[in-house]
N, C-alpha and C positions, 0 to 999 in steps of 0.2 A: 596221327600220321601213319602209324605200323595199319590201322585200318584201312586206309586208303592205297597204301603202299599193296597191301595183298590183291585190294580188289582191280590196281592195274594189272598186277600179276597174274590174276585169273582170267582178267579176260581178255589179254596176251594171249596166254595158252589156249582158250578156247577159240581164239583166233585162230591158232594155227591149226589145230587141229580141225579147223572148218575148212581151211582151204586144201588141207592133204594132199597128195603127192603131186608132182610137176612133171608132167609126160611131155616129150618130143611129137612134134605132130603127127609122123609115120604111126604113134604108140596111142591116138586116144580112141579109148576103146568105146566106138560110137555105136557098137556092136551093144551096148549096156542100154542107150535111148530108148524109150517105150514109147510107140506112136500108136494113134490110133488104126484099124485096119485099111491098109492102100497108101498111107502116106512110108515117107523114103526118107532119111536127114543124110547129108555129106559133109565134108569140108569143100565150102568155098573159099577160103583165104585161109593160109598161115602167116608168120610173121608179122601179125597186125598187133604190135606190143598194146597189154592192157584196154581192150577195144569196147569202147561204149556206147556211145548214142553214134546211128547212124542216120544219112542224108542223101536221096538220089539225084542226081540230076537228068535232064530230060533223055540227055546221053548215056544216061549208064553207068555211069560215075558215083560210086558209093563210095561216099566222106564219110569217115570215122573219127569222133573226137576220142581224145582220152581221160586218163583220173592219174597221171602222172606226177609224184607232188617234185618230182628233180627236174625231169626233160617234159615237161607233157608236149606232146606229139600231139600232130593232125596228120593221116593216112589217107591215100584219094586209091582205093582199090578197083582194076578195073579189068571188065575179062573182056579180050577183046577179040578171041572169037568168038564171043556167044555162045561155050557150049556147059554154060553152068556152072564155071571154077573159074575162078582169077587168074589172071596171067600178069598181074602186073600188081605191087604195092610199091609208094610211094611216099616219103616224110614230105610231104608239104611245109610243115610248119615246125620246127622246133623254140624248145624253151620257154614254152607257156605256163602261164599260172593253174593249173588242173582242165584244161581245156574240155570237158564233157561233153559240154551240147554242141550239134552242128546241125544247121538249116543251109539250104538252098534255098536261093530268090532274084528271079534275074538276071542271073549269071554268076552273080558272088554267092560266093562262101560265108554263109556267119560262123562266128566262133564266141561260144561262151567259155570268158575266163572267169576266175574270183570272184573279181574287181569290176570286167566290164566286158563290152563285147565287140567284137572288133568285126572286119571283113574283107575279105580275098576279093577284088575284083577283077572279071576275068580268068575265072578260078580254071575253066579247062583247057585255057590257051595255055595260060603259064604257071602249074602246078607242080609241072616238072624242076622248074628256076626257084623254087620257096621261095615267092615274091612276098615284100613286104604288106606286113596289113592296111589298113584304114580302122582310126574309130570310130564307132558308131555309139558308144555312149559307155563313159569309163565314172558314170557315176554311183555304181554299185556298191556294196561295203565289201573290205577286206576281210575281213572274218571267214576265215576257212572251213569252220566246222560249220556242216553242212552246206558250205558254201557253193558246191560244184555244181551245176546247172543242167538242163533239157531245155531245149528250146526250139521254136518250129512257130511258123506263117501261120496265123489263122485263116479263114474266109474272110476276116472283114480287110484281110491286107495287113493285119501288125504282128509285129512279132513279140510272142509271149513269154516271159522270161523267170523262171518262179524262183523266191529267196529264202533259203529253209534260213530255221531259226539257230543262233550260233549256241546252242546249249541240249543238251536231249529233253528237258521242259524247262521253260522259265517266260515271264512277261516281258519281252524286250523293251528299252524303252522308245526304240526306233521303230516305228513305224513300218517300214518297208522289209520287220523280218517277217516271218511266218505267213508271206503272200506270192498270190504271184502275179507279175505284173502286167504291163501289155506297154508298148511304145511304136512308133511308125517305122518306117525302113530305114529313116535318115538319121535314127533315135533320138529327136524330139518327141515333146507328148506325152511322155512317158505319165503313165498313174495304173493305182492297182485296181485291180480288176477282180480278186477272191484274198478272203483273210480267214484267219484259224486253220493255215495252214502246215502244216511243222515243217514236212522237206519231200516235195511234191520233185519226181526225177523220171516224172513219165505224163504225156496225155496227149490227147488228139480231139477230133471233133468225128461226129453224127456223121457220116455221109449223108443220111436226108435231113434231118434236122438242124445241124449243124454246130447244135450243141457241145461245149466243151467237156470233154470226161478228160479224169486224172487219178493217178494213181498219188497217197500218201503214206508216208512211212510213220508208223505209231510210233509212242515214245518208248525207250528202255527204262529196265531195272521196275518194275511192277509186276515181272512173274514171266512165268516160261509160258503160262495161258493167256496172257494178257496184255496190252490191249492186241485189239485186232488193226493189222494195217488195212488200208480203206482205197474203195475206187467211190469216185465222186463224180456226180452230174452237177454241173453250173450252167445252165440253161441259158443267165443273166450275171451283168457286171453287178458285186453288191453284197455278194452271198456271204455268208461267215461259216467254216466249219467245224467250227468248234475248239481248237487246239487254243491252248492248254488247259481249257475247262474241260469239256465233254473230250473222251476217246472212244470211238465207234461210234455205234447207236447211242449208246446210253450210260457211259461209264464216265462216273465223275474223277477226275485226277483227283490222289489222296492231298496234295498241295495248294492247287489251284480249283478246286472243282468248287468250294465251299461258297453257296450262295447262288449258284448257278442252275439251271436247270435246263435238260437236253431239248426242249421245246423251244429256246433259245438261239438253235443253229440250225443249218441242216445239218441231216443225218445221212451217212453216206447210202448210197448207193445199192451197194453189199461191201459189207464187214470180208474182208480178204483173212487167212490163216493170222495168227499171231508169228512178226518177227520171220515176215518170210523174205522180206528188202522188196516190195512189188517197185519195180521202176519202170523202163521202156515200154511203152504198152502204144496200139496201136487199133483200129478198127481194118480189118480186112476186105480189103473192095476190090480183090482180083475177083477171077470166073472160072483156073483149076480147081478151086477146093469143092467140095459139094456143096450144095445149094444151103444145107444147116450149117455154114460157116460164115458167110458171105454177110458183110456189114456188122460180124459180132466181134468181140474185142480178144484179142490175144497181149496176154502182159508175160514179161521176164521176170520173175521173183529171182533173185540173187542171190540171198539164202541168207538166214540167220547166223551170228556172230557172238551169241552173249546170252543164249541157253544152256543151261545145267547139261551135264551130259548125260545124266541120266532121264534128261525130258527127251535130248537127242535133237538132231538141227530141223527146221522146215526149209520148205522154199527149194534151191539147188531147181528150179522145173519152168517152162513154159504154161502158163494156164490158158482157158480160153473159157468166156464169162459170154453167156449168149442173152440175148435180148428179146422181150417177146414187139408184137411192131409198135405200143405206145412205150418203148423203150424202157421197161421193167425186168429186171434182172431174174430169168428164169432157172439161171444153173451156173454153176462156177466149179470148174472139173478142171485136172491135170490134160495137155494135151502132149504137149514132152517131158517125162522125165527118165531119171537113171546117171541124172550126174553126181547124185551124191549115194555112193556107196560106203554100205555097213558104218555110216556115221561120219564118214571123210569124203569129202567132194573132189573131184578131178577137172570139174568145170564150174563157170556161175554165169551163166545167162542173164544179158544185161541191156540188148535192148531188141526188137522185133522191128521190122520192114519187106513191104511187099514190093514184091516185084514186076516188071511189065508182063513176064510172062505166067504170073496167078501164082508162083514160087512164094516162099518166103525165107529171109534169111533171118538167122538169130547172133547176135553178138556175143563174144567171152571173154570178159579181162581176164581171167583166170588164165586158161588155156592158149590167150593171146591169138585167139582166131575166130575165121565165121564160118557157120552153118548154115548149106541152104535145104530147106524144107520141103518136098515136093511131094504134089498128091503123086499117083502113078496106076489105080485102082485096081 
């Protein structure tokens, strides 16, 4: 008991001292961002409490969900002169169960909670009235840990919905954890679609291929080098990636690994840093960015939470993971960072979205705002 009692204790405190001081939005120093040469970052929106997955609509309209575990909030931010900043946020939605994911489709709003997923119809008539939901399939499991969701339309029309696992490794004996799903709009249908997944809070598809990529968070407590978080190609419904046997390429769990072999699964993608949180990630299909940007992947890494300190945190950054054209992972570099200074973060970058006008914005529950990205050369 005194054993366990310390190691919450530890990693309390290295919790907090990951997330580090709490600035006012006038006070965050964006002036610390390292971008590549020609690109610009701003603040597009304040007061967007806790701001995670975002959602555009054809109008402009960026829906924000949250990871709130008392009020979780949904935010419809909207600038509506068009000159690159917000002029308007709004609570749509209060009193949700961690509400994270938010897709557009058809005019509504989905909303991922815990439990299930609900949807706003007529989301930009009446946004303003926090109208009630619709559900659209509330049969998901309560179980919180890792329970928070991403969620987004595919090409073929459904919408994907992934279910981490409720424990940092363990064999569930449900079925439907450590995957992620797919279901139709109405949420019938619903079946899973990739397994040996631990807690998948990011992915998109190929713009030409159409393939699905996703970002996975490795398991804890195995080291401050170890494992590696993962971005994943699932080409096909079927795939298994290994969790809780294999982590990464090729590392077998000291629990679950025994009798297993990494030839067994696929193998990601590219191995992302260890315990860097990679979540929100998206493939960039504007036309401001320069030509070696265009259809390659930009992810949020959030930053790690339960490294020694003297290994010191990762993550705290924007990456961008580029692709050669049979979609082979040629490089995996930092594209923003500077949010975590001398070992204390001031922001945590939590999920990416393009904009009509080839911009990109980044999200910050940390900071409780967004950033928009812009070449400018």
């Amino acid at each position: 008991m005194i054993s366990i009692y310390r190691s919450v204790i530890r990693t309390f405190v290295i919790f907090i001292l990951a997330v580090g001081p709490a600035f006012a939005a006038a006070d965050l120093p964006l002036e610390s961002i390292k971008l590549p040469p020609g690109f610009k970052i701003e603040l597009y929106a304040t007061k967007v409490f806790n701001a995670r997955q975002m959602a555009l609509s054809p109008n402009g309209t960026v829906f924000v969900g949250s990871r709130e575990n008392g009020d979780g909030r949904v935010h419809a931010v909207v600038d509506k002169d068009k000159d690159g900043k917000a002029d308007e946020v709004t609570v749509i939605a209060k009193k949700l169960v961690q509400p994270s994911g938010v897709a557009f489709h058809d005019g509504a709003l989905y909303v991922a909670e815990i439990h299930r997923v609900i949807k706003f119809e007529n989301i930009e008539e009446t946004y303003a009235s926090q109208p009630a939901p619709v559900v659209v399939n509330d049969s998901y499991p309560d179980k919180t840990h890792h329970g928070w969701k991403f969620i987004a339309f595919g090409p073929d029309g459904k919408l994907y919905v992934p279910v981490g696992v409720p424990c940092n490794v363990c064999e569930p004996e449900d079925e439907i954890f450590g995957t992620i799903t797919r279901l139709d709009a109405d949420g019938s249908g619903r079946e899973i679609f990739a397994r040996g997944v631990r807690n998948s809070v990011g992915f998109d598809w190929h713009p030409v291929t159409k393939e699905l990529w996703f970002t996975d968070n490795g398991r804890d407590l195995m080291g401050d080098g170890v494992p590696p978080d993962e971005l994943n190609r699932a080409p096909k419904a079927g795939m298994h990636f290994g969790f809780p046997y294999i982590h990464g390429s090729a590392i077998p769990d000291p629990t679950f690994g025994k009798g297993h072999k990494p030839e067994e699964f696929t193998p990601p993608a590219q191995n992302l840093d260890p315990h860097v949180a990679a979540i929100g990630m998206r493939f960039y299909t504007g036309t401001a960015f320069p030509e070696e940007y265009r259809n390659q992947i930009f992810i949020a890494e959030h930053g790690s939470w339960n490294r020694t300190p003297q290994a010191g945190h990762t993550g705290f950054r924007v990456v961008c993971v580029k692709l050669d054209a049979d979609s082979n992972v040629v490089s995996y570099e930092p594209f923003a960072h500077g949010w975590l200074q001398n070992n204390k973060a001031w922001g945590r970058p939590a999920d990416v979205l393009n904009m009509p006008d080839g911009s990109m914005l980044v999200s910050d529950d940390a900071a409780n705002c967004i950033y928009r990205i812009r070449y400018t050369g």
